[in-house]
Biopython code that builds the backbone (N, CA, C, O; Angstrom):
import numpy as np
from Bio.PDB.StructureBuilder import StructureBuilder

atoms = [
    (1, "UNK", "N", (-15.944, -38.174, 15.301)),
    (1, "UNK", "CA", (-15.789, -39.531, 15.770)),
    (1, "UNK", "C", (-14.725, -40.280, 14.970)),
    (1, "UNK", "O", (-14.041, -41.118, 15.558)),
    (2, "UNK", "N", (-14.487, -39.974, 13.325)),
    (2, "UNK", "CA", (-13.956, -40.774, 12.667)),
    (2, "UNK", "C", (-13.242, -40.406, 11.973)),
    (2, "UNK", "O", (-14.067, -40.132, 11.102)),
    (3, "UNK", "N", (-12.087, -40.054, 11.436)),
    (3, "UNK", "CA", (-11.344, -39.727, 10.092)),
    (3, "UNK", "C", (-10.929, -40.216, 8.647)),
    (3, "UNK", "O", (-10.379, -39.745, 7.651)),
    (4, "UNK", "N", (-11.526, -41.503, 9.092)),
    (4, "UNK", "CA", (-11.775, -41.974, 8.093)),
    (4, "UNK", "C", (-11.426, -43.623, 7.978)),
    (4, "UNK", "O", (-11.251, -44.086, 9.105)),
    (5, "UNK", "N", (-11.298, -44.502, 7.038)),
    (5, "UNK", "CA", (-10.798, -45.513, 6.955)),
    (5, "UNK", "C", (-9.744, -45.728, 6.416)),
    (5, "UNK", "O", (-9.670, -45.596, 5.194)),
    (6, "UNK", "N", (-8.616, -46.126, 7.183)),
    (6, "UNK", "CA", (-7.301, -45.786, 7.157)),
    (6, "UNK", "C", (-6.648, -47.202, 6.932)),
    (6, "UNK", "O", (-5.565, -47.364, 6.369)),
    (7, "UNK", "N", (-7.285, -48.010, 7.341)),
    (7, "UNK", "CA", (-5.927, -49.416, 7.383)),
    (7, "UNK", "C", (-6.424, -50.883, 7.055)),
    (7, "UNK", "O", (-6.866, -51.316, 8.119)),
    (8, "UNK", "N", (-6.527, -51.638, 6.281)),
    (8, "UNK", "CA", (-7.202, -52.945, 6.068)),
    (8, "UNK", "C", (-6.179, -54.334, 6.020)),
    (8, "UNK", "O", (-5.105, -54.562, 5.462)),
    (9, "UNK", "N", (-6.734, -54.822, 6.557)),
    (9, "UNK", "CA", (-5.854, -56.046, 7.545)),
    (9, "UNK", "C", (-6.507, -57.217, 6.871)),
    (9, "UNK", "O", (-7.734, -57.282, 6.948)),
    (10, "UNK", "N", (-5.786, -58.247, 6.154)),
    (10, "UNK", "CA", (-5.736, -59.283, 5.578)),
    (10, "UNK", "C", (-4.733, -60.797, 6.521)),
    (10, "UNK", "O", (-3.550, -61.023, 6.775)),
    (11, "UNK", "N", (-5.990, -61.465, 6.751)),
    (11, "UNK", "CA", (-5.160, -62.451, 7.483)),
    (11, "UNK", "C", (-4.766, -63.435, 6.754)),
    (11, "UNK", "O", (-5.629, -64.190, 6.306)),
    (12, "UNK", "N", (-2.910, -63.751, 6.357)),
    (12, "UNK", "CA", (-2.742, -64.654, 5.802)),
    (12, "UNK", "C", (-2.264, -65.690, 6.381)),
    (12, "UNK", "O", (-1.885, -65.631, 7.550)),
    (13, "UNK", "N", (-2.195, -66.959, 5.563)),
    (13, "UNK", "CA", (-1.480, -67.889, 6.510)),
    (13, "UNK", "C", (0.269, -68.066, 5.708)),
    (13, "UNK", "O", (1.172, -68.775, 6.152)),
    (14, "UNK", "N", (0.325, -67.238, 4.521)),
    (14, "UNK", "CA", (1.626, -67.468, 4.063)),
    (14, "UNK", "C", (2.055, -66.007, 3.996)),
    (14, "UNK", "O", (2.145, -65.605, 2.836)),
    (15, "UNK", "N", (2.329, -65.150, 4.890)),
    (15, "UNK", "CA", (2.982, -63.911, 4.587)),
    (15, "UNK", "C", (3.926, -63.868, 3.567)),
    (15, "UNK", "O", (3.719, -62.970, 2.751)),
    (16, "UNK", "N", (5.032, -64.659, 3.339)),
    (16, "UNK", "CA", (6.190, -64.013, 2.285)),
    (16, "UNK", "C", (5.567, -64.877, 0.954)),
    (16, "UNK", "O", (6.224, -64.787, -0.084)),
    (17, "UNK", "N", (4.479, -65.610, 0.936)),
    (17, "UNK", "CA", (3.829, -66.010, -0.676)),
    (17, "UNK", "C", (2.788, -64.775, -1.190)),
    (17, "UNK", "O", (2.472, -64.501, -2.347)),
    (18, "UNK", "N", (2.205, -63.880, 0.554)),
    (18, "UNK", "CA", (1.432, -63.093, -0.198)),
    (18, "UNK", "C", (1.690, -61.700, -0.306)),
    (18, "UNK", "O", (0.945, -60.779, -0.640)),
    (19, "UNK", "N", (3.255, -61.722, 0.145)),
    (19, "UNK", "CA", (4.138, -60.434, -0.130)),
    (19, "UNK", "C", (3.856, -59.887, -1.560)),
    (19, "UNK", "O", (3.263, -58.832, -1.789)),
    (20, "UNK", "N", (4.322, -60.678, -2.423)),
    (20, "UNK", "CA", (4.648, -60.478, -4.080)),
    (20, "UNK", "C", (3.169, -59.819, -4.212)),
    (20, "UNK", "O", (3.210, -58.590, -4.264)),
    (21, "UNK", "N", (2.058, -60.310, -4.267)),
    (21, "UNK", "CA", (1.199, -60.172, -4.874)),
    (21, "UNK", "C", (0.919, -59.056, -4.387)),
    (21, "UNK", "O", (0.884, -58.217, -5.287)),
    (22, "UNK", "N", (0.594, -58.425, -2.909)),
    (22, "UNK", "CA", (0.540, -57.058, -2.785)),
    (22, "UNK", "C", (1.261, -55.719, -3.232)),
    (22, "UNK", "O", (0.815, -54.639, -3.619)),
    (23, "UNK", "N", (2.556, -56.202, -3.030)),
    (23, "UNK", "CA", (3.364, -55.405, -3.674)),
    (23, "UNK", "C", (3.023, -55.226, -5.579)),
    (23, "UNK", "O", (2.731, -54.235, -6.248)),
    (24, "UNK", "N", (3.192, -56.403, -5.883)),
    (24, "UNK", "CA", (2.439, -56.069, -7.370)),
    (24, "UNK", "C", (1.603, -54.869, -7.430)),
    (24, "UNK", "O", (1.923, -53.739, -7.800)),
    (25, "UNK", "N", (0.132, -55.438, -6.873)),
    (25, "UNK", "CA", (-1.046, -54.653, -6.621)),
    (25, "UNK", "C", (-0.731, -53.186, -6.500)),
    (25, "UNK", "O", (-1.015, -52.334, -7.341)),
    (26, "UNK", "N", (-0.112, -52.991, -5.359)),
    (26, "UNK", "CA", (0.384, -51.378, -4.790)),
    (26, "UNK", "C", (1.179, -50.826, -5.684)),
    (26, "UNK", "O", (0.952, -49.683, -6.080)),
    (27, "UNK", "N", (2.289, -51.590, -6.164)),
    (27, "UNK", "CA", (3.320, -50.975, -6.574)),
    (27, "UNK", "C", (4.415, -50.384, -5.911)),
    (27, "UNK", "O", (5.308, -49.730, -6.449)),
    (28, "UNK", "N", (4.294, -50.660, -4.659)),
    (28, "UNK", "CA", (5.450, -50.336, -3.443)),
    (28, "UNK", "C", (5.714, -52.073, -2.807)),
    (28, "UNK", "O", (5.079, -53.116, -2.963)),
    (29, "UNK", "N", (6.924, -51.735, -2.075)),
    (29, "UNK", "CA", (7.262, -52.685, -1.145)),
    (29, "UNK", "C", (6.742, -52.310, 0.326)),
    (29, "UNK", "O", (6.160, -51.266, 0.619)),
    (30, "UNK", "N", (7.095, -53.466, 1.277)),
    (30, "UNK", "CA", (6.572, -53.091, 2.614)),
    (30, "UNK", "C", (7.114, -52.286, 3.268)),
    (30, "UNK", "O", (8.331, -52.442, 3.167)),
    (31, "UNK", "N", (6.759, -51.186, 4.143)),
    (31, "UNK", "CA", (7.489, -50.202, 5.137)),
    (31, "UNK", "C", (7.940, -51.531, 6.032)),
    (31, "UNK", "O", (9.112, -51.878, 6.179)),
    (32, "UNK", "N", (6.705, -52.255, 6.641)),
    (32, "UNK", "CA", (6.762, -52.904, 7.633)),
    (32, "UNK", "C", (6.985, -54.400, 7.172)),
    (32, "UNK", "O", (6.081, -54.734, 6.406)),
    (33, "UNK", "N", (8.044, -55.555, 7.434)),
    (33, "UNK", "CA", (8.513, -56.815, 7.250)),
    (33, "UNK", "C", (8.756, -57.538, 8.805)),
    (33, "UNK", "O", (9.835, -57.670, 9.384)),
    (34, "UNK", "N", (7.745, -57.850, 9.157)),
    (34, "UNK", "CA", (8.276, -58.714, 10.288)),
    (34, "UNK", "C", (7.489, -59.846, 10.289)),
    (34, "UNK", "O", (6.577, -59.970, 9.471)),
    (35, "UNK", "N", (7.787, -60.838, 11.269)),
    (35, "UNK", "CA", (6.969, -62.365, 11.377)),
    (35, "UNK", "C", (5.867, -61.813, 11.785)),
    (35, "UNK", "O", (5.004, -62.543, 11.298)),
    (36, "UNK", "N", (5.238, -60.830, 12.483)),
    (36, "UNK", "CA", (3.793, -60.909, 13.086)),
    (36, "UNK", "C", (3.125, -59.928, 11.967)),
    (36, "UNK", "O", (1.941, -60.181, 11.740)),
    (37, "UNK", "N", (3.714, -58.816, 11.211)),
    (37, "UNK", "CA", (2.910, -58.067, 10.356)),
    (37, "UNK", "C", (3.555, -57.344, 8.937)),
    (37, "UNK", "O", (4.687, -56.890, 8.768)),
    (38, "UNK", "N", (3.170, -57.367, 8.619)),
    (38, "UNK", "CA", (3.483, -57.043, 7.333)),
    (38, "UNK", "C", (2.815, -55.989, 6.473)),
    (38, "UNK", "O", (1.806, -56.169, 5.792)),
    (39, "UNK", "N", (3.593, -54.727, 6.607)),
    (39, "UNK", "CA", (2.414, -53.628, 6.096)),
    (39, "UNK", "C", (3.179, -52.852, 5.068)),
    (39, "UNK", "O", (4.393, -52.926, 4.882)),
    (40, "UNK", "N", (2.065, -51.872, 4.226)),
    (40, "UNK", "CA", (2.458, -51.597, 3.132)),
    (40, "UNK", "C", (1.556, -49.795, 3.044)),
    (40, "UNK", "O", (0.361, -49.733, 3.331)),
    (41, "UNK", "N", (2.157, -48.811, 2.724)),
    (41, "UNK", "CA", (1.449, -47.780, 2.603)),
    (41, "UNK", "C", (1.605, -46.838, 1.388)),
    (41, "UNK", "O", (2.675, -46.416, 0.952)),
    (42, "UNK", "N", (0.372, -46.577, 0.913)),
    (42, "UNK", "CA", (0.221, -46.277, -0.514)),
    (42, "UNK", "C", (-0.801, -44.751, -0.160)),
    (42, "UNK", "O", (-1.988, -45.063, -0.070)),
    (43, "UNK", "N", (-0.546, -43.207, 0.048)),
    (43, "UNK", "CA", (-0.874, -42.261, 0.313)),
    (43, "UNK", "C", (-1.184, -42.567, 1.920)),
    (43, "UNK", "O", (-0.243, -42.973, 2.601)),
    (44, "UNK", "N", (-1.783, -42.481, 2.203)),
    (44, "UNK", "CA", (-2.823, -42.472, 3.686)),
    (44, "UNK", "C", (-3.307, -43.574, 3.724)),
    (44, "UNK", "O", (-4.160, -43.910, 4.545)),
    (45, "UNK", "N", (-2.882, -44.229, 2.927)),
    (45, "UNK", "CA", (-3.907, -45.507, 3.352)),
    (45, "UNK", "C", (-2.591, -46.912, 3.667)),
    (45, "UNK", "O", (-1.438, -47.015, 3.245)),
    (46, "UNK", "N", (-3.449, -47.861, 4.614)),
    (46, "UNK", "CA", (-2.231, -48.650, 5.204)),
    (46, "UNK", "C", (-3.012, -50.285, 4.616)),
    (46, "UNK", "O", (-4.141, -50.565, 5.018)),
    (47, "UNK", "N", (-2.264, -51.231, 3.672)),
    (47, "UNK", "CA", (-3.133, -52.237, 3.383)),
    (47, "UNK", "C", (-1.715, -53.035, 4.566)),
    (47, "UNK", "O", (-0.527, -52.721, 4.494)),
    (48, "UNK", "N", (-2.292, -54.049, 5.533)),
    (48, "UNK", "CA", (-1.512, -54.598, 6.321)),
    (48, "UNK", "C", (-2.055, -56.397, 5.942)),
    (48, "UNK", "O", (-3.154, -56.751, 5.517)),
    (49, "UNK", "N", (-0.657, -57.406, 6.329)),
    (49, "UNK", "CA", (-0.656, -58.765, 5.974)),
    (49, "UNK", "C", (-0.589, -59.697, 7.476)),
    (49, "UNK", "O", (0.508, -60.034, 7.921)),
    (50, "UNK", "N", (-1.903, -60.069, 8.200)),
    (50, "UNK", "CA", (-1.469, -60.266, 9.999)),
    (50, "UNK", "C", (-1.498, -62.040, 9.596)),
    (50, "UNK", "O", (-2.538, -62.539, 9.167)),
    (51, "UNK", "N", (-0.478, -62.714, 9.757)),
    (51, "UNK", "CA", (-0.451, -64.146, 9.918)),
    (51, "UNK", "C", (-1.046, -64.328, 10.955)),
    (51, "UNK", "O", (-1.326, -65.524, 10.880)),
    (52, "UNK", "N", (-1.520, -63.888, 12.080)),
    (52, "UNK", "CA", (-2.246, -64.377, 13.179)),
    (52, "UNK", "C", (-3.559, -64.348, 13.169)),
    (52, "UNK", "O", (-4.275, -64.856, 14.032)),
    (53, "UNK", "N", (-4.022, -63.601, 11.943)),
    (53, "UNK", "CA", (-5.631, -63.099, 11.894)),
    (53, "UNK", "C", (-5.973, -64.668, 11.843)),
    (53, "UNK", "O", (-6.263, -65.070, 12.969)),
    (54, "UNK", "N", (-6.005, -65.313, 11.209)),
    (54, "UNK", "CA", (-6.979, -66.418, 11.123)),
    (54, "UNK", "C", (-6.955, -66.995, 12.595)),
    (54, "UNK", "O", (-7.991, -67.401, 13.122)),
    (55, "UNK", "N", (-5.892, -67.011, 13.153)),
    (55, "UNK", "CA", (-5.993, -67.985, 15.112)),
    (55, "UNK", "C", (-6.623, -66.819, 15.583)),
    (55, "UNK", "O", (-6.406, -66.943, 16.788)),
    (56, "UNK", "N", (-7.075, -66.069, 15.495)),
    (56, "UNK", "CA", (-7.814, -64.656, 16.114)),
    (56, "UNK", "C", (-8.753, -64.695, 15.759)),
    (56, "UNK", "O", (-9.456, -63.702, 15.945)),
    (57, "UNK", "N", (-9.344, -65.914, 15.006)),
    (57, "UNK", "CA", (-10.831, -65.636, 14.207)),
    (57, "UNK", "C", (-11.760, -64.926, 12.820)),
    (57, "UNK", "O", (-12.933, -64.998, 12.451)),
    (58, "UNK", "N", (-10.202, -64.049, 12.197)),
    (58, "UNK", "CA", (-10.606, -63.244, 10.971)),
    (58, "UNK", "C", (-10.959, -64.087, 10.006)),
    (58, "UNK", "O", (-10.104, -64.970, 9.936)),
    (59, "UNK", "N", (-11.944, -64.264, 9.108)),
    (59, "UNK", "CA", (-12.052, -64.990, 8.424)),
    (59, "UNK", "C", (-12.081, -64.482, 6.852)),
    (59, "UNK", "O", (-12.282, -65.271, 5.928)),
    (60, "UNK", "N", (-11.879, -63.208, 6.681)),
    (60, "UNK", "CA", (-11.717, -62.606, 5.456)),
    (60, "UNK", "C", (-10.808, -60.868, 6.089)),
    (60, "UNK", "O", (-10.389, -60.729, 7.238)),
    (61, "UNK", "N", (-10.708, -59.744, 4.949)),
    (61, "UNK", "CA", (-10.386, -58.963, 5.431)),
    (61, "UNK", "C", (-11.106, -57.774, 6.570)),
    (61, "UNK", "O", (-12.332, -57.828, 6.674)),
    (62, "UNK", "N", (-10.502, -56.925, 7.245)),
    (62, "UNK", "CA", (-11.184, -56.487, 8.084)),
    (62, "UNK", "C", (-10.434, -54.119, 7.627)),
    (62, "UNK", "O", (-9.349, -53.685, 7.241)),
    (63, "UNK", "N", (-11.601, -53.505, 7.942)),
    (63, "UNK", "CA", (-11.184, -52.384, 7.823)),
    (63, "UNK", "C", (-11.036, -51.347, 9.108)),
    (63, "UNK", "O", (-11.957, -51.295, 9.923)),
    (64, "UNK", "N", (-10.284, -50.821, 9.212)),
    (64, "UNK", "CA", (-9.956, -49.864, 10.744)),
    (64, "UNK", "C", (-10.327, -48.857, 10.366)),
    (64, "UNK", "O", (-9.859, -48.415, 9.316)),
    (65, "UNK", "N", (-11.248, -48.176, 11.047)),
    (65, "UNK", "CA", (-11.945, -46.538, 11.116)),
    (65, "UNK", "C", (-10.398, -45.960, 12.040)),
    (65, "UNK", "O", (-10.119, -46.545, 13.087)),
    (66, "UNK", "N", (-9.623, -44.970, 11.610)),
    (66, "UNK", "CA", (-9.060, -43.620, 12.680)),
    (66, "UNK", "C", (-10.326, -43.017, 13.444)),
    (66, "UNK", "O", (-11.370, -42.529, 13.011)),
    (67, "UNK", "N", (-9.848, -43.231, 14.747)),
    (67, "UNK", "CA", (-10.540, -42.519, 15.820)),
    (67, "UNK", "C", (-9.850, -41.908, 16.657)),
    (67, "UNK", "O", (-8.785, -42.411, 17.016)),
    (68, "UNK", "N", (-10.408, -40.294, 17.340)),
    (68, "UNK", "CA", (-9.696, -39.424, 18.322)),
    (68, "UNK", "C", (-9.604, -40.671, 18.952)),
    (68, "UNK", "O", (-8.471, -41.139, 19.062)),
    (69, "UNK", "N", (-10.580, -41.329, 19.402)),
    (69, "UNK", "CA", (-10.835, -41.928, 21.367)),
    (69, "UNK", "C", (-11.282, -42.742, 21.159)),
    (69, "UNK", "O", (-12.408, -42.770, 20.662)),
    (70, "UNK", "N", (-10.399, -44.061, 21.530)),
    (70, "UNK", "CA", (-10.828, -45.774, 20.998)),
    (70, "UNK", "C", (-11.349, -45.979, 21.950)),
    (70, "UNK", "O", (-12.120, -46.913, 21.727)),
    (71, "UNK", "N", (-11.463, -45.493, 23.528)),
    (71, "UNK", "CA", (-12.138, -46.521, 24.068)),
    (71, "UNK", "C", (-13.192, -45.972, 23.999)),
    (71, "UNK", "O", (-14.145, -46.701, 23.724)),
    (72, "UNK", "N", (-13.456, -44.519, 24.208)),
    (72, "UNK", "CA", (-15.319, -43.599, 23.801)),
    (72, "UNK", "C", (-15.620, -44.468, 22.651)),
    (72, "UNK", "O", (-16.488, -45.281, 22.969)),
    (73, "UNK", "N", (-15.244, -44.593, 21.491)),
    (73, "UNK", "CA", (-15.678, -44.682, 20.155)),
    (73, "UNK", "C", (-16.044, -46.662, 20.765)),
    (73, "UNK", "O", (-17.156, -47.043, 20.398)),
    (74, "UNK", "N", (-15.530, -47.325, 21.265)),
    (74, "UNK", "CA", (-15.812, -48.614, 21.918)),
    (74, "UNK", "C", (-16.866, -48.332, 22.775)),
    (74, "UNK", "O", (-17.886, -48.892, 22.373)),
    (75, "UNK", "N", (-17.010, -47.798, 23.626)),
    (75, "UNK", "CA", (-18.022, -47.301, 24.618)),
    (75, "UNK", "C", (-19.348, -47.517, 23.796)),
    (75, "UNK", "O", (-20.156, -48.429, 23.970)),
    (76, "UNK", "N", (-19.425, -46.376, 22.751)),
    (76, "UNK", "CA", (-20.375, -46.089, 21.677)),
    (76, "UNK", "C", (-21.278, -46.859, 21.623)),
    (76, "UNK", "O", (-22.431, -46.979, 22.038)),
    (77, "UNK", "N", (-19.849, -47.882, 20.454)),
    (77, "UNK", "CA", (-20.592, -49.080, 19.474)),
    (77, "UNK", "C", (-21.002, -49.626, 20.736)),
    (77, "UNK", "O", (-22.059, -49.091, 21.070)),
    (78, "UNK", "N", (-20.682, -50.304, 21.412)),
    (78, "UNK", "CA", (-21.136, -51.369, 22.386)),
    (78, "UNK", "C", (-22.362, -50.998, 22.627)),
    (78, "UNK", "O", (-23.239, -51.856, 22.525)),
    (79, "UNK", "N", (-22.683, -49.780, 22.965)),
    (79, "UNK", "CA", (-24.014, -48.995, 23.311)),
    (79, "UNK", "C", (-24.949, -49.225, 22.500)),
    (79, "UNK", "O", (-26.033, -49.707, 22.827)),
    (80, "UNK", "N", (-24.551, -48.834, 21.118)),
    (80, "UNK", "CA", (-25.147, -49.019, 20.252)),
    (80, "UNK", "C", (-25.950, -50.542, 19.518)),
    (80, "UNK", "O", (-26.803, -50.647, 18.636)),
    (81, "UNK", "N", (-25.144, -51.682, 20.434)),
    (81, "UNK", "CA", (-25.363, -52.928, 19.919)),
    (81, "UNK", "C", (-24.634, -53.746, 19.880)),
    (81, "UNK", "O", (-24.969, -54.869, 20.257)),
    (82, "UNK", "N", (-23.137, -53.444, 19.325)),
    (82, "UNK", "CA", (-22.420, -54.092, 18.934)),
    (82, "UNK", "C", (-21.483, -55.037, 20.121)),
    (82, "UNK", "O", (-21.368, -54.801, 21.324)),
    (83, "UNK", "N", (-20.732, -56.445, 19.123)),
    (83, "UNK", "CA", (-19.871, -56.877, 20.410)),
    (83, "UNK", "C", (-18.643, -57.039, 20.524)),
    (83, "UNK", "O", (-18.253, -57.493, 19.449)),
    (84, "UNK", "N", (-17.716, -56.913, 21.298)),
    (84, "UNK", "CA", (-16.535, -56.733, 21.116)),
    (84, "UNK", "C", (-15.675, -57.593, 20.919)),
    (84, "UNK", "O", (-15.636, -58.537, 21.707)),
    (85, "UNK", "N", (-14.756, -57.535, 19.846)),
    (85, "UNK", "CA", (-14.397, -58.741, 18.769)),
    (85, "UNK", "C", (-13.393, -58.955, 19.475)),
    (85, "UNK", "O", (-13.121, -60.037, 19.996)),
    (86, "UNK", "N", (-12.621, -57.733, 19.570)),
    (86, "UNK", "CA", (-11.010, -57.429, 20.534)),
    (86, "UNK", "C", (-11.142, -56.259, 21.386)),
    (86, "UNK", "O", (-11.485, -55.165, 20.938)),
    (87, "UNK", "N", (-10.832, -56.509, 22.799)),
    (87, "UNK", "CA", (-10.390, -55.331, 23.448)),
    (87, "UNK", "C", (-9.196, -54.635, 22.864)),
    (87, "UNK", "O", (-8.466, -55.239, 22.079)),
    (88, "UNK", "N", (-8.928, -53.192, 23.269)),
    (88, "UNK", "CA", (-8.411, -51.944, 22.684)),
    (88, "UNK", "C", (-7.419, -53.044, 23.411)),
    (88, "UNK", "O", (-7.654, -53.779, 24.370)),
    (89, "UNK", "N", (-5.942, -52.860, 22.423)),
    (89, "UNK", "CA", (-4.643, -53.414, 22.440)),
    (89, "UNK", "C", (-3.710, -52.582, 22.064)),
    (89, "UNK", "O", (-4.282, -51.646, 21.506)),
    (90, "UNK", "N", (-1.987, -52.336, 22.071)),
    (90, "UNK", "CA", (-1.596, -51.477, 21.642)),
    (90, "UNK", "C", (-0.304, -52.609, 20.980)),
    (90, "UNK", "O", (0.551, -53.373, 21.426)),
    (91, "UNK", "N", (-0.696, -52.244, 19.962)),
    (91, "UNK", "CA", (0.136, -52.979, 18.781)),
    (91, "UNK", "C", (1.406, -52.444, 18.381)),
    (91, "UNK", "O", (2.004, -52.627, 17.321)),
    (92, "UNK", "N", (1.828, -51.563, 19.659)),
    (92, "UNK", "CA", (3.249, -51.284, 19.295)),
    (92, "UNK", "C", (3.514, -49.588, 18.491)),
    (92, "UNK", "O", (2.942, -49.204, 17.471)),
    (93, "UNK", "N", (4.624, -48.731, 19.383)),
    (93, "UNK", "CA", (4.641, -47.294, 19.149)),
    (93, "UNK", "C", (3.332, -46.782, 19.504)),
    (93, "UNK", "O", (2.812, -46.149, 18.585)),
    (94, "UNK", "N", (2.794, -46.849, 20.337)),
    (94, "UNK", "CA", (1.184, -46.574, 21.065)),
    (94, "UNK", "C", (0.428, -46.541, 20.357)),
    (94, "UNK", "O", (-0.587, -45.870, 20.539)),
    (95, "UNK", "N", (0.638, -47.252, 19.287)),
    (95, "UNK", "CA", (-0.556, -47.669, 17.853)),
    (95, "UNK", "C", (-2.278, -48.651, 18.801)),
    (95, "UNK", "O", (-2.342, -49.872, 18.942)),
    (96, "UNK", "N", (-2.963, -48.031, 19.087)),
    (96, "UNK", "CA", (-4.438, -48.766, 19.713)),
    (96, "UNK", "C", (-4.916, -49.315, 18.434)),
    (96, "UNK", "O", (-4.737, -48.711, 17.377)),
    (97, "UNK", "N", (-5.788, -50.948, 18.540)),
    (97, "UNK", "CA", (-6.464, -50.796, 17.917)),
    (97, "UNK", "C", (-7.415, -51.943, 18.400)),
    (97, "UNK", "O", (-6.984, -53.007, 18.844)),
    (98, "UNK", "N", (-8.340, -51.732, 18.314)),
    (98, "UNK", "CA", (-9.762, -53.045, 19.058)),
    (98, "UNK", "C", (-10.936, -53.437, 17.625)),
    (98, "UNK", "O", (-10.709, -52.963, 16.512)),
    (99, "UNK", "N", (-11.520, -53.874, 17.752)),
    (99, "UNK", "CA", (-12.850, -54.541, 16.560)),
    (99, "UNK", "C", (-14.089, -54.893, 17.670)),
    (99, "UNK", "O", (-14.069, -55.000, 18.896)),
    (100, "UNK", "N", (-15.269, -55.033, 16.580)),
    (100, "UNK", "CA", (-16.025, -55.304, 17.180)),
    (100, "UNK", "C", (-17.056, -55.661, 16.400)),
    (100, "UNK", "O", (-17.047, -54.658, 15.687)),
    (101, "UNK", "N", (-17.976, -56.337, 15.963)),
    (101, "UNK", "CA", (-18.849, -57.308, 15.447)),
    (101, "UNK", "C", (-20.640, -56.759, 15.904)),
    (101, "UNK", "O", (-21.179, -56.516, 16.984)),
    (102, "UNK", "N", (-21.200, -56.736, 14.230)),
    (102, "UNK", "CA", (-22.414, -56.138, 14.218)),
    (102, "UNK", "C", (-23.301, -57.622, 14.649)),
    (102, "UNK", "O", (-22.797, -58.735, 14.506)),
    (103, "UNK", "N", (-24.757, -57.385, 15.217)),
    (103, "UNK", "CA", (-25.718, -58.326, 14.708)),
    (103, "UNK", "C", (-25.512, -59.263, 13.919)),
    (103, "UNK", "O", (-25.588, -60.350, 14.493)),
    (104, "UNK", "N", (-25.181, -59.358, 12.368)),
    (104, "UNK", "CA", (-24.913, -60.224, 11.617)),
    (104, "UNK", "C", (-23.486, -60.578, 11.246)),
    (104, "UNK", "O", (-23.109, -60.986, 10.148)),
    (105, "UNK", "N", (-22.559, -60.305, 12.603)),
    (105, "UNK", "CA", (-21.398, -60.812, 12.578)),
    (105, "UNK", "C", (-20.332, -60.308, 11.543)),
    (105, "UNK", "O", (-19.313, -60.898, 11.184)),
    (106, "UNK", "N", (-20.639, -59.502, 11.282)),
    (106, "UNK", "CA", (-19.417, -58.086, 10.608)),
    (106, "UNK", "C", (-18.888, -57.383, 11.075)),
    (106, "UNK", "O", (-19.424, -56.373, 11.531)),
    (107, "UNK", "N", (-17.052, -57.729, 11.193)),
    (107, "UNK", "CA", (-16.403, -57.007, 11.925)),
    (107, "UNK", "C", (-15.855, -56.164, 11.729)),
    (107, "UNK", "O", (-15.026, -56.352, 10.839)),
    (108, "UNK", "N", (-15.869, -55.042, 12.197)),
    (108, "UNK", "CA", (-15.298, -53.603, 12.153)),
    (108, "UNK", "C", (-14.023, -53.251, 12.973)),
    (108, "UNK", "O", (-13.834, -53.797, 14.060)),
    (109, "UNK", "N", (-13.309, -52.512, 12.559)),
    (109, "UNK", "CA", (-11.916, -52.624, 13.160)),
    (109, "UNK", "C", (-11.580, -50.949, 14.163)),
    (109, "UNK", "O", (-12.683, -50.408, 14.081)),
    (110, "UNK", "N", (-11.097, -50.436, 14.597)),
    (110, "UNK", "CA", (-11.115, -48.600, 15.229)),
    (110, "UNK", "C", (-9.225, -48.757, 15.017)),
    (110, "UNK", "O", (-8.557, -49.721, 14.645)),
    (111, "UNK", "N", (-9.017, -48.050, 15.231)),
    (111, "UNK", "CA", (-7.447, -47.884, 15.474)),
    (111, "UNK", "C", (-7.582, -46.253, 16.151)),
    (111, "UNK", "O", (-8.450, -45.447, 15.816)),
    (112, "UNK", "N", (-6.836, -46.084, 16.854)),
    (112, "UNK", "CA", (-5.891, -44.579, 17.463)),
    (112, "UNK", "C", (-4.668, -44.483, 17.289)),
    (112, "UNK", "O", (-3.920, -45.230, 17.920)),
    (113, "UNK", "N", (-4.166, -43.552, 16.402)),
    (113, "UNK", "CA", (-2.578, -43.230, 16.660)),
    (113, "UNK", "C", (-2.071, -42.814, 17.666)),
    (113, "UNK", "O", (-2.654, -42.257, 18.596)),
    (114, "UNK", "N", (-1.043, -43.027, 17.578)),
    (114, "UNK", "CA", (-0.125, -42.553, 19.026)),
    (114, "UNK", "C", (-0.056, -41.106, 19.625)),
    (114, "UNK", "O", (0.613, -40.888, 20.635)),
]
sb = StructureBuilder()
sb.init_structure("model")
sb.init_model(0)
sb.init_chain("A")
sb.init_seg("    ")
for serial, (resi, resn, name, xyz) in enumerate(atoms, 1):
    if name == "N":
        sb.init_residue(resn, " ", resi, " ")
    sb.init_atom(name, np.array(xyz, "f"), 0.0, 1.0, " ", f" {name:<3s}", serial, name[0])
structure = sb.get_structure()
């Protein structure tokens, strides 16, 4: 179902104030520099900077499970309980990725690579 947790998404409202400090942190600069995202990759793992998360409702950071099959793995959770935060979207280079929110309002993120 899962490969693991691959990508964590921080919604800021000042991307190039909270450039420095990640980069500090990591010790790399961003692969990715644009107005809508801002990402940074350190082995397999992707820490990303979304200025839009907060008008989208994020209210702290959020983590993306890799999945074969976002909309099965959506199917699932929903089954399972859960509600859907975001429909499956493709964020560009057929990058999928949707969320979805437990009972006590903890949101979980899926992504599919291309």
């Amino acid at each position: 179902m899962t490969s693991g947790l691959k990508t964590v998404v921080y919604p800021v409202g000042d991307p190039a104030g909270a450039k420095p400090l990640y980069a500090a942190l990591l010790g790399v600069e961003p692969y990715v520099d644009e107005p809508y995202y801002v990402g940074f990759r350190v082995g397999d793992q992707e820490l990303g900077l979304d200025p839009n998360g907060h008008a989208a409702g994020l209210t702290g950071p959020i983590g993306y499970w890799e999945v074969q099959d976002i909309e099965a793995t959506l199917d699932q959770l929903v089954g399972a309980g859960a509600e859907i935060q975001q429909p499956v979207k493709d964020v560009g280079g057929g990058k999928l990725i949707a969320s979805v929110k437990d009972a006590d309002g903890n949101v979980t993120g899926l992504t599919q690579a291309s």
